[in-house]
Structure formats: structure tokens, C-alpha cells
C-alpha positions in Angstrom: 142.5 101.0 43.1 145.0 104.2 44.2 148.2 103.9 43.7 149.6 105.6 46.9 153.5 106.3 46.6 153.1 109.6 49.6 151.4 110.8 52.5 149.5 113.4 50.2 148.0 110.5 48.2 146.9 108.4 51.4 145.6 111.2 52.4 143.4 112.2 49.8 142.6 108.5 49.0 141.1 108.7 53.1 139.1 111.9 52.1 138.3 110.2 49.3 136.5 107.1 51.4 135.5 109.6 53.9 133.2 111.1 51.4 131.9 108.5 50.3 131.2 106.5 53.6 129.5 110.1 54.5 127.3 109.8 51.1 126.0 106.4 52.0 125.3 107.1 55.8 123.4 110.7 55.1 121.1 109.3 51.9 118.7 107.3 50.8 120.3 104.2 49.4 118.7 102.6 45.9 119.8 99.2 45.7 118.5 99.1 42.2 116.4 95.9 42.3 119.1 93.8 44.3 118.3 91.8 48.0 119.7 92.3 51.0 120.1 89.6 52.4 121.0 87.0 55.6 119.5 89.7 57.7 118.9 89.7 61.6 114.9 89.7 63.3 113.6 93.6 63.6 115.2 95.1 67.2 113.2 98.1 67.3 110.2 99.9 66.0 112.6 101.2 62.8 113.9 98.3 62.0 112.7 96.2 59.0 111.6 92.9 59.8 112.0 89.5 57.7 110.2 87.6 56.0 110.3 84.8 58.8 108.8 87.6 60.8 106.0 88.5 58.9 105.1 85.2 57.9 105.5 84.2 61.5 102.9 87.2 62.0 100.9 86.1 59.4 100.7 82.3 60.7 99.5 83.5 64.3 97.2 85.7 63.4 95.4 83.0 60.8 95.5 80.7 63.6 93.8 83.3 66.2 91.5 83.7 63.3 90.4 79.8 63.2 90.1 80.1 67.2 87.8 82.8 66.7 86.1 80.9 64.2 85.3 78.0 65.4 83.8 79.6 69.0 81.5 81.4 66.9 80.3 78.1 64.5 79.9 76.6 68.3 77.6 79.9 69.4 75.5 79.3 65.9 75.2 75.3 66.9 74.0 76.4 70.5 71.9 79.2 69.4 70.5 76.2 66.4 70.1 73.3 69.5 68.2 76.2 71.3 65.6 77.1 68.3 66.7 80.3 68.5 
């Protein structure tokens, strides 16, 4: 912590921040390994998106994949019923 005893020093600890804030908003940021975490649903197309959202995804698409699936078993029993 800054021990601030004058203007000059809460000045230069606001540079200080300043420059810092400015790193963080201009770069790449490595998190090195950590989480982020209790974030919000994607917004827009940049956004990252959740886990809840991908699995949600994931769990809609399987289930259009099992709709799909079982109209074509019912095609192969017709086409079987037919001879064909």
C-alpha cells in the first residue's frame, strides 16, 4: 500500500493505477491456470459463453439428433413392411 502524506504522492499513486488499469484494458490477460468464474450467459457474438450454455447446446442438438433418428428407423421399417 502507498503511503500518501501530499498531493504529489496521490497523484502519482493515480498515475500509478492509471497505468495499470490501461495495461489490463489494452492486453491480453493470462490468468495463469485460474477460473473465472460466476459468469453471465454470452450477450453477443464476442462474448464467451458458459458452460450451462454449451451444454444447453449440446443437450438440444443430441435431442434433434434422436428426432432425426428415429424418423429414419421408421423410413427403414416402412421401406422393410414394403419389401423394398
Amino acid at each position: 500500500m502507498i503511503d500518501i502524506r501530499s498531493l504529489l504522492d496521490a497523484q502519482a499513486a493515480l498515475r500509478d493505477l492509471n497505468n495499470k488499469i490501461e495495461v489490463l484494458n489494452s492486453q491480453n490477460l493470462d490468468f495463469h491456470g485460474r477460473r473465472i468464474i460466476n459468469a453471465g450467459d454470452a450477450q453477443n457474438q464476442q462474448d464467451y459463453v458458459t458452460q450451462k450454455q454449451l451444454l444447453d447446446v449440446f443437450n438440444q442438438l443430441n435431442n434433434d439428433i434422436k428426432g432425426v433418428q428415429s424418423e429414419i428407423n421408421l423410413i427403414k421399417r416402412r421401406l422393410q413392411d414394403a419389401g423394398i
